[in-house]
TORPABA-85446 format. One record per residue: residue in three letters; x negated, y, z negated of N, C-alpha, C, O in turn. Coordinates in steps of 0.1 Angstrom, whole numbers, padded with zeros to 4 digits, always signed. Layout:
<pts>
ALAXYZXYZXYZXYZ ...
</pts>
This chain:
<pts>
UNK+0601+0614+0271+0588+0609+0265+0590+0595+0260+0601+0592+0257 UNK+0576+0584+0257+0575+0575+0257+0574+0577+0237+0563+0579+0232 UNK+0585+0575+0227+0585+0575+0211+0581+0564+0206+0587+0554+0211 UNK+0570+0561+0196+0573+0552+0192+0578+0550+0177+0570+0555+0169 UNK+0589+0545+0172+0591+0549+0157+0587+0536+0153+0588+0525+0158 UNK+0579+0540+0139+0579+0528+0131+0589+0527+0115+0594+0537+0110 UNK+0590+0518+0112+0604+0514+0103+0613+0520+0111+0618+0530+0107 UNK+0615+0515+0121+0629+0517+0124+0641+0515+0120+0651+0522+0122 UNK+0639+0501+0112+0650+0496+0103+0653+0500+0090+0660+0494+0083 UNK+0648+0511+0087+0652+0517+0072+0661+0526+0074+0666+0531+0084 UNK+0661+0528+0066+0674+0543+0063+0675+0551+0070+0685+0552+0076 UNK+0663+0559+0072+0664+0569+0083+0654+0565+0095+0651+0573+0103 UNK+0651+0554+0096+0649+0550+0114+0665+0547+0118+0670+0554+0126 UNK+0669+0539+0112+0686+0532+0115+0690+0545+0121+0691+0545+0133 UNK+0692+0558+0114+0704+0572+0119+0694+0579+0128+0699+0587+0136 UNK+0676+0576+0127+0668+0580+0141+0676+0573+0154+0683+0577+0163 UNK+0669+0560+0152+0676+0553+0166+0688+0554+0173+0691+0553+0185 UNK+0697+0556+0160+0709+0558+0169+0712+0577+0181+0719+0581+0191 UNK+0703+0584+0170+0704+0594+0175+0694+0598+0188+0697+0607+0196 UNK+0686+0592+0189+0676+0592+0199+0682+0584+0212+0680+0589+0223 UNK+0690+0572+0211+0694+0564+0221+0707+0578+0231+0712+0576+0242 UNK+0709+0593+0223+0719+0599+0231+0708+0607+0238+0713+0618+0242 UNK+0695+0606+0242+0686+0614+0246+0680+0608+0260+0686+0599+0266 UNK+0671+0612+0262+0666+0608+0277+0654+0597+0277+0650+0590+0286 UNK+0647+0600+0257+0635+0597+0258+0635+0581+0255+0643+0576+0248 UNK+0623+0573+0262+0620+0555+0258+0619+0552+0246+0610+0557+0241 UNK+0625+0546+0241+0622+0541+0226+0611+0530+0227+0611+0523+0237 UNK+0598+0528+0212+0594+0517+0210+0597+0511+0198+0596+0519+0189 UNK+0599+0505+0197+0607+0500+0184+0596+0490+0175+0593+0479+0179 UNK+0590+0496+0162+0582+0485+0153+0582+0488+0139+0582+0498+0131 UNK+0581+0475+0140+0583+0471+0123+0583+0454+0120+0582+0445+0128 UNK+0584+0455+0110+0581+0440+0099+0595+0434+0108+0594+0423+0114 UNK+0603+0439+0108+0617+0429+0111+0615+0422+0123+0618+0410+0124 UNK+0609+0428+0133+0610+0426+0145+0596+0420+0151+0592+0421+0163 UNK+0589+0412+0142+0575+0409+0142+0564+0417+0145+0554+0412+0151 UNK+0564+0428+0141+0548+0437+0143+0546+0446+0130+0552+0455+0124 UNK+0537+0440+0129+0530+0442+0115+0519+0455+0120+0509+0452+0127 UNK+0523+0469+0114+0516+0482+0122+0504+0483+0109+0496+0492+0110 UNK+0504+0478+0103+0489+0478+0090+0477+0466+0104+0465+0466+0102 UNK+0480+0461+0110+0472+0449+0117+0466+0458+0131+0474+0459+0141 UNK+0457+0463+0132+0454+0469+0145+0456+0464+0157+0461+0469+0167 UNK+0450+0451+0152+0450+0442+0168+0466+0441+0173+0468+0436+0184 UNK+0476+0446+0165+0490+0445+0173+0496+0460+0182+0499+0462+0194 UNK+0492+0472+0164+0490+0482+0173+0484+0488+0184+0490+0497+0190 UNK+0473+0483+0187+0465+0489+0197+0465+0483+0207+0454+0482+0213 UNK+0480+0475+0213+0485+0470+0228+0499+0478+0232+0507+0475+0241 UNK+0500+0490+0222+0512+0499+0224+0505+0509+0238+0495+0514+0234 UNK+0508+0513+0249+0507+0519+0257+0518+0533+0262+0530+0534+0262 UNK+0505+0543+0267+0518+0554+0272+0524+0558+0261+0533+0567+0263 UNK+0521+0553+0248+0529+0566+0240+0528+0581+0241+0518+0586+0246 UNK+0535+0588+0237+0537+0603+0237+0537+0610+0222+0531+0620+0218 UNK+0545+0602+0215+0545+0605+0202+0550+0596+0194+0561+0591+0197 UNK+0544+0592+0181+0546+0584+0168+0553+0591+0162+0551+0603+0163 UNK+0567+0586+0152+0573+0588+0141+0572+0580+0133+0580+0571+0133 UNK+0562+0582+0122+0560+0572+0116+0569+0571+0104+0564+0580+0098 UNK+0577+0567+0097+0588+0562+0094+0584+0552+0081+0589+0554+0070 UNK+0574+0540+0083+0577+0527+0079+0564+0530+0063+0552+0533+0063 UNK+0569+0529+0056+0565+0531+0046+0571+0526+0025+0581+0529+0019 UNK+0559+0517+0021+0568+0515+0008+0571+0524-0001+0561+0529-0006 UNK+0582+0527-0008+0588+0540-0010+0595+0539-0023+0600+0549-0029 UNK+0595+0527-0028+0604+0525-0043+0598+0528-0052+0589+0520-0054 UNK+0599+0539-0061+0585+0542-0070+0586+0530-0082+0576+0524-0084 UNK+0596+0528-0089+0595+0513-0097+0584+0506-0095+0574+0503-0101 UNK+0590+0502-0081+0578+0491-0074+0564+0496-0074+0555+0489-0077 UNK+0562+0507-0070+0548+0510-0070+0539+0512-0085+0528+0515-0087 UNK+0549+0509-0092+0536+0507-0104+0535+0489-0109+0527+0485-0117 UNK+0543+0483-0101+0541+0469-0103+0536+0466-0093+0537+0454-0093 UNK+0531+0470-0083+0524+0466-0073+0513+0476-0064+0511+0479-0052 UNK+0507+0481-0076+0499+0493-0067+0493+0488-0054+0496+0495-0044 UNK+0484+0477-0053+0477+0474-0042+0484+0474-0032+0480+0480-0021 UNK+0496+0468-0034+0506+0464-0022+0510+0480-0016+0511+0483-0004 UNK+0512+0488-0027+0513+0503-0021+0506+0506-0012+0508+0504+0000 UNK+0495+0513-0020+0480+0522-0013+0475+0510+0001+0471+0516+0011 UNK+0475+0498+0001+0471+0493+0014+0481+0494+0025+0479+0499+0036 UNK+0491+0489+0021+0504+0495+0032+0503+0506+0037+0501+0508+0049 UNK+0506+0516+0027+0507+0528+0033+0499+0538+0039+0502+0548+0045 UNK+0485+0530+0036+0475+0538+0037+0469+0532+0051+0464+0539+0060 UNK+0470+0518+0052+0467+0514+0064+0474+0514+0079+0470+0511+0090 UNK+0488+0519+0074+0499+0520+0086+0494+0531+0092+0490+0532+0103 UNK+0496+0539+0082+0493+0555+0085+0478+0556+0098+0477+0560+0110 UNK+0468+0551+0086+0454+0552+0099+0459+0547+0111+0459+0554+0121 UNK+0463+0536+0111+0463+0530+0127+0474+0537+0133+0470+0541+0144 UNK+0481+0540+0132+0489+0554+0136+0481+0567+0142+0479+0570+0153 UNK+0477+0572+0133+0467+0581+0131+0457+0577+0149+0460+0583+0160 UNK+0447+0567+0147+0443+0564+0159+0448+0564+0166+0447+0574+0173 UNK+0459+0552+0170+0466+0548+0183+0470+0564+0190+0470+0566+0202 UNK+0473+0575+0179+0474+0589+0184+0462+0592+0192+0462+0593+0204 UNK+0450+0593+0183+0439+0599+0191+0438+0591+0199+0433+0597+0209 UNK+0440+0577+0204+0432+0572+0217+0443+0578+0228+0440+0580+0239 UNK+0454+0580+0223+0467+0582+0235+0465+0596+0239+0468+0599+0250 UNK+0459+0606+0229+0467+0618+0233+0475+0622+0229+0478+0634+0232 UNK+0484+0612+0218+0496+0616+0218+0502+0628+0203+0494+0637+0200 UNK+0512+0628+0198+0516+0637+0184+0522+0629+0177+0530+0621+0181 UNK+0516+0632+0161+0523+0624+0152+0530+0632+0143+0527+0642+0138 UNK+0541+0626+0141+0550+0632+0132+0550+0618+0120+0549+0606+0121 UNK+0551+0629+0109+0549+0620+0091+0556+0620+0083+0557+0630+0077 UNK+0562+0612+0081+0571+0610+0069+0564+0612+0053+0563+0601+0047 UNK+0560+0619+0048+0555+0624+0032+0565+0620+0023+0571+0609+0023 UNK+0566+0631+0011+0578+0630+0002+0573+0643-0004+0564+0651-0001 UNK+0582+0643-0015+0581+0654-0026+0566+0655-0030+0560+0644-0032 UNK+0562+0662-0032+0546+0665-0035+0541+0674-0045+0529+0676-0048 UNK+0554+0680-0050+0551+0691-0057+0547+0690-0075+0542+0699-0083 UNK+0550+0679-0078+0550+0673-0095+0562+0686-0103+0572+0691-0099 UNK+0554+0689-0113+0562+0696-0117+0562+0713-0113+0552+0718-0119 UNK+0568+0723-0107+0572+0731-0103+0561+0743-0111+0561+0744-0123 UNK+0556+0748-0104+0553+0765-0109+0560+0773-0107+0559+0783-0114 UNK+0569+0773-0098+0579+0784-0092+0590+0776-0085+0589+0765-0081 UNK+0597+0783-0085+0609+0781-0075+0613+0789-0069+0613+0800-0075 UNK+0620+0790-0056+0620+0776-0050+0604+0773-0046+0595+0781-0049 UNK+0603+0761-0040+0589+0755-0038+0585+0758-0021+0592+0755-0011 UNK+0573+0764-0021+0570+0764-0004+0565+0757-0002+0566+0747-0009 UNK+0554+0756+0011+0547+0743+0015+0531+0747+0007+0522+0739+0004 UNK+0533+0763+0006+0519+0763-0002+0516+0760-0015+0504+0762-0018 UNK+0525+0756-0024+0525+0753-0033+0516+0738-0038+0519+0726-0035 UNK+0508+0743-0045+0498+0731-0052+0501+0719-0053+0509+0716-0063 UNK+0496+0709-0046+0504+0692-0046+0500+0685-0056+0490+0688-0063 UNK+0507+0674-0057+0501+0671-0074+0510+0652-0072+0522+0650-0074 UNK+0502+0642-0070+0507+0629-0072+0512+0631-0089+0509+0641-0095 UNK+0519+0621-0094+0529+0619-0107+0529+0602-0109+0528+0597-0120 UNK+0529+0596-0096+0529+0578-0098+0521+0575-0086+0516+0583-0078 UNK+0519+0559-0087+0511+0554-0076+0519+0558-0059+0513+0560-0049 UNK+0536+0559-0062+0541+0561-0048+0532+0574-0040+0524+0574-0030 UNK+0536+0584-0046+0531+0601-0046+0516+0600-0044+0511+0608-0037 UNK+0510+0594-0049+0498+0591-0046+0492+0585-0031+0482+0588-0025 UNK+0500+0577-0029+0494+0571-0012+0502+0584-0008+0494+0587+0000 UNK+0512+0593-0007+0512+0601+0001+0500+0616+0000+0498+0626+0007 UNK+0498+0612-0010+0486+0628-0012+0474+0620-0001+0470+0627+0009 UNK+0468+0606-0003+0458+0600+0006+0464+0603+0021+0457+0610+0029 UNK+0474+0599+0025+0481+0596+0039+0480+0612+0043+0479+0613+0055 UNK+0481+0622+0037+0485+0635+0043+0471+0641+0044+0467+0649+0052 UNK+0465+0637+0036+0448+0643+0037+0441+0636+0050+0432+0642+0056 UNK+0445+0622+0054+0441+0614+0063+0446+0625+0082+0440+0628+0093 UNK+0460+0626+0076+0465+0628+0089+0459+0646+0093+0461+0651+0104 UNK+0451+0653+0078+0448+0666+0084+0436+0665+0086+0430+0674+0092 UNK+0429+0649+0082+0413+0644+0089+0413+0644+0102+0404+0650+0108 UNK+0426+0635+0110+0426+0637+0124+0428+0646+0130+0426+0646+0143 UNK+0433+0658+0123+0439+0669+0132+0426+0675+0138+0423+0674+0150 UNK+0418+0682+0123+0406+0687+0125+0397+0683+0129+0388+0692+0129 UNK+0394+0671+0133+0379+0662+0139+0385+0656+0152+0377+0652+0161 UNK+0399+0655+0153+0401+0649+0169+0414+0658+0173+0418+0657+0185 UNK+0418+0663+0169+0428+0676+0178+0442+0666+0175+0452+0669+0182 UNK+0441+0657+0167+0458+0651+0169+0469+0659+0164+0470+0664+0153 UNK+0476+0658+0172+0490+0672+0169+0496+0667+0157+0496+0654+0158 UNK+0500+0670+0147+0503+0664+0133+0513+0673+0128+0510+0684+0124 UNK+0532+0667+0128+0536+0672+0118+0546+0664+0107+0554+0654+0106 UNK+0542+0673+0098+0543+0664+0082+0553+0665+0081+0556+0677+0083 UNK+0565+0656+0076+0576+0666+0063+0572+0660+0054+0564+0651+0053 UNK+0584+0668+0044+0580+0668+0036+0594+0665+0024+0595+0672+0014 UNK+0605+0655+0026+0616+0659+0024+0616+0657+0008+0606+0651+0003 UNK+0630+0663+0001+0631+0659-0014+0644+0652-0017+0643+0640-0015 UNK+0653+0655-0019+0659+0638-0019+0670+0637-0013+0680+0644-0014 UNK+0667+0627-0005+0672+0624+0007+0682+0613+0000+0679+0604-0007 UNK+0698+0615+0006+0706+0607+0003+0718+0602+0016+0716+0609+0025 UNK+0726+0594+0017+0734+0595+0034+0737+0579+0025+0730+0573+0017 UNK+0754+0575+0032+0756+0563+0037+0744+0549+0043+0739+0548+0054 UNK+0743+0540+0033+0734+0531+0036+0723+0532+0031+0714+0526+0037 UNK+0717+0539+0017+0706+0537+0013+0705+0526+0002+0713+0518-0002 UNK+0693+0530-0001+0693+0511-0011+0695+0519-0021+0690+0529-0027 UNK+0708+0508-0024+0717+0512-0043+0709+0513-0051+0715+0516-0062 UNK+0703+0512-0052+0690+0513-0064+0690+0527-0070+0689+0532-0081 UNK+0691+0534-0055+0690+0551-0060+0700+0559-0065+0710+0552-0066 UNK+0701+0572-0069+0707+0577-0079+0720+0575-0072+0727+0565-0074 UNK+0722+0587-0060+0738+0585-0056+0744+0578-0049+0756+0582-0047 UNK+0740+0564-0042+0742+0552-0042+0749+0549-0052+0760+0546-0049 UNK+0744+0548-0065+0741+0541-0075+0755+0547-0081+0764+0540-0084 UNK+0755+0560-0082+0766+0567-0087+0781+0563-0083+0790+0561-0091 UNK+0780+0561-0067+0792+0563-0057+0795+0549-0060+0807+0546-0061 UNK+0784+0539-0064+0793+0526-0067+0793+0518-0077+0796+0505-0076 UNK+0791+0526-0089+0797+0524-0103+0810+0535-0104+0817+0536-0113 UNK+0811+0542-0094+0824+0548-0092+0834+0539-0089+0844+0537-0096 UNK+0832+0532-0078+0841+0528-0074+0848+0514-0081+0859+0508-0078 UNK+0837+0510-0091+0837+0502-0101+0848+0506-0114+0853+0499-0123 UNK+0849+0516-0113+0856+0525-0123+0847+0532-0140+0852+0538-0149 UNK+0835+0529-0137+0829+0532-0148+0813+0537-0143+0806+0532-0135 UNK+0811+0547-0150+0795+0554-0147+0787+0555-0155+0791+0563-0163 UNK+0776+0551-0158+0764+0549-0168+0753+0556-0164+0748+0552-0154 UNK+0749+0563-0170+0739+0572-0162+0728+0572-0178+0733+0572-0189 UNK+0712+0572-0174+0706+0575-0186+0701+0592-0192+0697+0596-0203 UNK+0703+0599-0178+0699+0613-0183+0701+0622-0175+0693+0624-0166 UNK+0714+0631-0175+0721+0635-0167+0718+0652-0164+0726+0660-0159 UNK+0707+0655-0167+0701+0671-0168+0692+0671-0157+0692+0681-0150 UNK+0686+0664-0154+0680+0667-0140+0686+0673-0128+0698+0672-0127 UNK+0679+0680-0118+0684+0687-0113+0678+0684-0095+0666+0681-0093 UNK+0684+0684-0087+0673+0678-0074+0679+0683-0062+0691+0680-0062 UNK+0675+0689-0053+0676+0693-0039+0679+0682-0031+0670+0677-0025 UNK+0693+0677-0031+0698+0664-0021+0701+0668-0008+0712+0674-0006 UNK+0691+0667+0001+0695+0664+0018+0698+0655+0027+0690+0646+0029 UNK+0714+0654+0035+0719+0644+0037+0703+0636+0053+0692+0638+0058 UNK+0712+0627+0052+0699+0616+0061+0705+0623+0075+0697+0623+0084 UNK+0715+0627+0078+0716+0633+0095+0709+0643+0097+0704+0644+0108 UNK+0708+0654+0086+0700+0665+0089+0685+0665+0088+0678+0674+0092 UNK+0682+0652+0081+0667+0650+0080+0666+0645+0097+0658+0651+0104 UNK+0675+0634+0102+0671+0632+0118+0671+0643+0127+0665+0643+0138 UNK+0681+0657+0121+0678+0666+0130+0668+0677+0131+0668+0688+0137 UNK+0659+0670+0122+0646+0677+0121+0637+0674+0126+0627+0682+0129 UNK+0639+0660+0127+0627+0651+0135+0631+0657+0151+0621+0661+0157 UNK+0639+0659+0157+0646+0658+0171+0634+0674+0173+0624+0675+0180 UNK+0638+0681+0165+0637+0697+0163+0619+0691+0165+0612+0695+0174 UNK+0615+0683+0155+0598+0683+0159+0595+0676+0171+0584+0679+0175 UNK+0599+0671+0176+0598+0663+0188+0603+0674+0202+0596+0672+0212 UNK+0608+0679+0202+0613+0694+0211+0602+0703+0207+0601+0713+0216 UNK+0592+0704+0198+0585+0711+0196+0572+0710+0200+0565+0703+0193 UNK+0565+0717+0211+0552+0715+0215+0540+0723+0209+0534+0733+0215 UNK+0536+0715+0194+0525+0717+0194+0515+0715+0188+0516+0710+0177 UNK+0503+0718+0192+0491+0711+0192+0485+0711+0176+0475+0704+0174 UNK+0491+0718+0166+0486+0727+0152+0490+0711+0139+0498+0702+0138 UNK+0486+0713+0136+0489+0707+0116+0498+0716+0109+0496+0728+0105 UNK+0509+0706+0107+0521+0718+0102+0525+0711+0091+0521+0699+0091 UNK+0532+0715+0082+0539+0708+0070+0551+0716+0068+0552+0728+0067 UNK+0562+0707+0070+0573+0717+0064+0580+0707+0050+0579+0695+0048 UNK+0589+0719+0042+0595+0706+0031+0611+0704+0044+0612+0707+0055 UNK+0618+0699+0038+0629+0692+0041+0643+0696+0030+0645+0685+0025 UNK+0649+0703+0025+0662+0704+0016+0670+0714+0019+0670+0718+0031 UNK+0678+0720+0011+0686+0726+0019+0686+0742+0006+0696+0750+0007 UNK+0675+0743-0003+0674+0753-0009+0684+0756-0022+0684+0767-0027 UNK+0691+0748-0025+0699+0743-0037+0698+0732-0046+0697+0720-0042 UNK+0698+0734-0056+0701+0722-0064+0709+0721-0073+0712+0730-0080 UNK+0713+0704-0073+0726+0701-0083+0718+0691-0091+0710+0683-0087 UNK+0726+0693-0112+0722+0676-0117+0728+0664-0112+0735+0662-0102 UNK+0725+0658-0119+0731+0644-0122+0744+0648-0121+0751+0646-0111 UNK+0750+0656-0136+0759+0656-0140+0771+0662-0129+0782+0656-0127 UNK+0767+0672-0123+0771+0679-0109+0778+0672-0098+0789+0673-0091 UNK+0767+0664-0098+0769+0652-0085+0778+0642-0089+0785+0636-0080 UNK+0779+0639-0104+0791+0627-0110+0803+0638-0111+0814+0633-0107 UNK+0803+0647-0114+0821+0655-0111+0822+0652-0099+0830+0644-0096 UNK+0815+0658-0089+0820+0656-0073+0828+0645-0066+0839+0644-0060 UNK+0817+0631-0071+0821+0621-0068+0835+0617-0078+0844+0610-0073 UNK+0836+0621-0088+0847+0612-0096+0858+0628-0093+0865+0630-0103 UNK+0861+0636-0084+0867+0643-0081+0878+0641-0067+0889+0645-0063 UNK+0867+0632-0062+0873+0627-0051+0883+0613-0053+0889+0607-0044 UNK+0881+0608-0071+0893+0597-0072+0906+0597-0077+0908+0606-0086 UNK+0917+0591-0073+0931+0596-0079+0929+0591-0092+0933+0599-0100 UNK+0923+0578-0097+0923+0570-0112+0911+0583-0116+0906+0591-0109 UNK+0909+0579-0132+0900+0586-0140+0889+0577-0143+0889+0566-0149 UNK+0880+0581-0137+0865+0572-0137+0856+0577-0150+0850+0588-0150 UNK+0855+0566-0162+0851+0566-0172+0832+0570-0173+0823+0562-0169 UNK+0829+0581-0178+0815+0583-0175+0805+0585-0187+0807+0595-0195 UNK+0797+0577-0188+0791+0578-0202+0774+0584-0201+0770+0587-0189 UNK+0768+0585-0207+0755+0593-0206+0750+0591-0219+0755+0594-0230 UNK+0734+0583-0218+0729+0572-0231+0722+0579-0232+0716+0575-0242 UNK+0714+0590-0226+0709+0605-0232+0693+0597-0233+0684+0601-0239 UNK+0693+0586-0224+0673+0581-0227+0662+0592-0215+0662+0592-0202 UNK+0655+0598-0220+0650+0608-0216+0634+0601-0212+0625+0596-0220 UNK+0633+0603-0193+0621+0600-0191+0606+0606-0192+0602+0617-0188 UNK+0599+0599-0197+0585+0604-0202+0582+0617-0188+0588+0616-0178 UNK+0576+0626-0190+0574+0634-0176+0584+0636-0168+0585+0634-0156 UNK+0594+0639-0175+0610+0639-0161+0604+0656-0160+0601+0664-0169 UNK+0606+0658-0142+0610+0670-0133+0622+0672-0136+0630+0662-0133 UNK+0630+0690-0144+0640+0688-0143+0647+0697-0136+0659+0698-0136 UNK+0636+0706-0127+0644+0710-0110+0635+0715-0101+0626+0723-0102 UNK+0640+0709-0090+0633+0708-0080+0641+0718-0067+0652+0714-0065 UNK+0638+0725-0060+0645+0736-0052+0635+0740-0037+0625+0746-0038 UNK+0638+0737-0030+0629+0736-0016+0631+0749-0009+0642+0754-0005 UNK+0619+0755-0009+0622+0769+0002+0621+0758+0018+0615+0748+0022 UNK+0629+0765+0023+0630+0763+0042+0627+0770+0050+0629+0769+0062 UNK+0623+0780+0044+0619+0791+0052+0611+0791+0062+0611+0800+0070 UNK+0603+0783+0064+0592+0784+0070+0598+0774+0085+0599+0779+0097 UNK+0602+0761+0081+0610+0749+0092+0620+0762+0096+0616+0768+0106 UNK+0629+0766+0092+0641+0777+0098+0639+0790+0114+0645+0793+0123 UNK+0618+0794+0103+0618+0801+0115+0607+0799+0125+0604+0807+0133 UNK+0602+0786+0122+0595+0777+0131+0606+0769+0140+0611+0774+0151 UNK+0611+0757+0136+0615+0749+0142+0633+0751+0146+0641+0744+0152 UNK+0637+0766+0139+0649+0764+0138+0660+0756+0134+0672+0754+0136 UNK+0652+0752+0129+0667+0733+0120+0669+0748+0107+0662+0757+0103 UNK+0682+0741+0104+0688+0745+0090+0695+0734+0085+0698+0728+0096 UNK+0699+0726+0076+0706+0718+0066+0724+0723+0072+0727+0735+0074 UNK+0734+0714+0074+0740+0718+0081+0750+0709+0072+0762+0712+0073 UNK+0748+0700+0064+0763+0695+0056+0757+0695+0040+0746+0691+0035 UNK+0770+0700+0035+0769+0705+0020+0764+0692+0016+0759+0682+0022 UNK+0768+0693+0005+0765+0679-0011+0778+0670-0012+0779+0658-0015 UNK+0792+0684-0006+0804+0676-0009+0806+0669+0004+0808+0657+0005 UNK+0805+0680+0016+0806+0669+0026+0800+0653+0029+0806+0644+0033 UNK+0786+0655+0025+0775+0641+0023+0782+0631+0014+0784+0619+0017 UNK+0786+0635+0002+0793+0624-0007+0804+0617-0001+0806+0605-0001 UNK+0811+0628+0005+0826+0622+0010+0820+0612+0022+0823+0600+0022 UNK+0814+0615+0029+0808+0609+0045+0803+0593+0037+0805+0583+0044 UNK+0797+0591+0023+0790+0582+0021+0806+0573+0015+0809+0562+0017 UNK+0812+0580+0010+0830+0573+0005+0838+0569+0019+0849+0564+0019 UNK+0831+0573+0029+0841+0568+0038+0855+0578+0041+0864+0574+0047 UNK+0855+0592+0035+0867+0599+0029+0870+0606+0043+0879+0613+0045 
</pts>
């Protein structure tokens, strides 16, 4: 089949592409790096013969999205539509990159039926973008499937985030963390691409949502033994106890549903993923 991914160049396009280039199917390759701007119609709509969209390309730093809401909601909101189209005029299936959706927890673990709830402006263009993409299902038949992952971590994400962040004030010899009780469903970035593979092998025509994790969760604190477990020196770890306004403090993903639909399961622990991101 004729794919086209957009952000290819992020986190998980980077471990898409490599994994797709061992497959049979054409790659199209777009994004900002490579000069195609997918919020601009007039660029998208000279893409031909697609089969299926992975849409991928999306602004995703929640920091940023409260200092730049516009820049959010038009981005994201406009990638998505023309996506969205370029499906209906082709024929083709889209597959969606979402996020966590759930705010704060009524139950655990979390299904996909569970009540969605935006928290910041990021979470917010994804509640617009998923309502969008079940506009096209229902009024034009476009094959639509969502994930839905919760936190996604692997080798090469931007240090900014937690176990990035962690792994290299480790290696720094000292760890500063502001509030180490939270609790979060980390899934490595290979198993998130072997889900995408799993939706793309999958034919069909319906609006599906699945979440993305692996049905466990570890804190902060959890994830800083692991990593400072794997050092011979003693890595100094401090905790300044500043507690965020509205902090979620656990988050736990049922899979049930991706497991006996699509057959993917989560396939590397928390310790394997750390050590993979150490190089160990």
């Amino acid at each position: 089949m004729k794919i086209l991914i957009t952000g290819y160049s992020g986190f998980i396009g980077t471990y898409l592409q490599k994994r797709l280039k061992q497959t049979q199917h054409e790659l199209v390759l777009a994004d900002i790096t490579n000069g195609i701007d997918i919020c601009d119609w007039q660029q998208v709509k000279r893409f031909e013969g697609i089969d299926i969209v992975i849409h991928l390309a999306n602004l995703s730093f929640i920091p940023a999205s409260y200092n730049e809401p516009k820049k959010f909601y038009e981005t994201n909101y406009l990638s998505t539509l023309n996506m969205l189209e370029l499906c209906r005029l082709q024929n083709a299936k889209m597959i969606y990159f979402s996020s966590y959706m759930y705010g704060h927890p009524q139950y655990q673990p979390i299904d996909e039926n569970h009540p969605i709830q935006a928290y910041n402006p990021y979470s917010q263009t994804k509640v617009i973008c998923e309502s969008l993409c079940e506009g096209y299902n229902r009024d034009f038949k476009v094959p639509i499937t969502i994930f839905r992952p919760f936190n996604i971590y692997g080798k090469g994400q931007n240090p900014e985030f937690l176990i990035p962040s962690i792994i290299q004030q480790a290696q720094n010899g000292k760890i500063i963390i502001k509030d180490d009780r939270p609790k979060r469903d980390y899934i490595h970035v290979e198993d998130i691409v072997e889900a995408i593979i799993a939706a793309i092998d999958n034919q069909t025509d319906k609006f599906e949502k699945f979440n993305l994790g692996t049905g466990k969760s570890y804190s902060v604190k959890e994830i800083i033994e692991i990593v400072r477990g794997f050092f011979n020196s003693d890595i100094e770890y401090i905790c300044t106890h500043e507690i965020r306004a509205n902090e979620v403090l656990d988050t736990i993903a049922d899979i049930s549903k991706i497991r006996k639909e699509l057959h993917w399961q989560p396939k590397i622990s928390i310790q394997d993923g750390l050590k993979k991101m150490l190089s160990l």
